[in-house]
C-alpha positions as CSV (number, residue, x, y, z in Angstrom):
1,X,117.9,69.0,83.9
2,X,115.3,71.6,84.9
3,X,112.2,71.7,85.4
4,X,108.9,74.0,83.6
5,X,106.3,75.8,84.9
6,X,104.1,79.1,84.0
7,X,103.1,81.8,85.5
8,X,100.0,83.2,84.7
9,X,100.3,86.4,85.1
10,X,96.9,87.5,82.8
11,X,94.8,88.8,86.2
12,X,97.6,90.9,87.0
13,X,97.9,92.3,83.6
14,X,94.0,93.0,83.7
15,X,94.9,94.9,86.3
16,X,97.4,97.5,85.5
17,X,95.7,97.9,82.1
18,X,92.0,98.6,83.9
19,X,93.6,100.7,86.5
20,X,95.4,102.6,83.9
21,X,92.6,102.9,81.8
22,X,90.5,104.3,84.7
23,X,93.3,106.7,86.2
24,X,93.4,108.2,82.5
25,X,89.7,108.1,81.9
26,X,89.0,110.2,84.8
27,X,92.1,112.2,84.0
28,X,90.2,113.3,80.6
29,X,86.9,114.1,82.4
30,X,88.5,117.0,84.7
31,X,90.5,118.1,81.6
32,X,87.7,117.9,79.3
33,X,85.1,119.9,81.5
34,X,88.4,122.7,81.9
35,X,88.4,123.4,78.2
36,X,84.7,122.8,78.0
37,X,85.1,120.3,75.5
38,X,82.5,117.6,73.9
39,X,84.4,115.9,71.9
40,X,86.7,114.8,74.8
41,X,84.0,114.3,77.2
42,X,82.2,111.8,74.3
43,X,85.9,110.3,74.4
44,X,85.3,109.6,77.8
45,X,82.4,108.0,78.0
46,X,84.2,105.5,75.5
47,X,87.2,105.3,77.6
48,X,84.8,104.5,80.7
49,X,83.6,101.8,78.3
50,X,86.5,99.9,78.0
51,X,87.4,100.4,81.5
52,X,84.3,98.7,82.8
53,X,85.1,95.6,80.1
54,X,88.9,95.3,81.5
55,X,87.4,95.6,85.1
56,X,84.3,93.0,83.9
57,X,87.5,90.5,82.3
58,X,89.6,91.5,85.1
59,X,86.8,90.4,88.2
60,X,85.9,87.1,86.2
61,X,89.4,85.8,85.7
62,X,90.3,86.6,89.5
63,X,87.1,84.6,89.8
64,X,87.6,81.6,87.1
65,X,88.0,78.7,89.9
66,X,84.5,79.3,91.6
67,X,83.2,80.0,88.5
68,X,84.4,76.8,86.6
69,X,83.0,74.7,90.0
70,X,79.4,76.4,89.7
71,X,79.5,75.7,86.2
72,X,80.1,72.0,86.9
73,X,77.4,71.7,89.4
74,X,75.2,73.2,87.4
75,X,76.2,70.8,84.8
76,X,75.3,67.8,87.2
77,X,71.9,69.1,88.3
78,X,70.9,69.8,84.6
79,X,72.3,66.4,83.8
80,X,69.7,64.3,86.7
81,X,66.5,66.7,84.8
């Protein structure tokens, strides 16, 4: 009989997509300013979007445990007002 457990392996997945994101992101910059290009330099500045969100999702779910325990404390101070 064994026994179950998960990994959660979401923070590292956050990862590789925001540093893959990134690496291509500023991959596209160099080649769009080469070919003089606005249409992929507009593309980048989306691409940079979604990098910072994966990097944003990425920083709070490394961070979820001190997170969760400010929450909490900030739930009992509110709770004594």
């Amino acid at each position: 009989m064994g026994h179950q457990h998960e990994h959660d392996h979401t923070g590292q997945n956050l990862k590789i997509a925001f540093l893959l994101n990134l690496g291509f992101t500023i991959l596209e910059l160099f080649g769009g300013v080469y070919v003089n290009s606005v249409a992929i330099i507009s593309d980048v500045i989306h691409d940079l979007g979604d990098s910072l969100s994966l990097g944003n999702a990425w920083y709070l779910e490394k961070n979820r445990s001190k997170l969760q325990m400010l929450n909490s404390h900030l739930d009992m101070l509110d709770s004594r007002f």
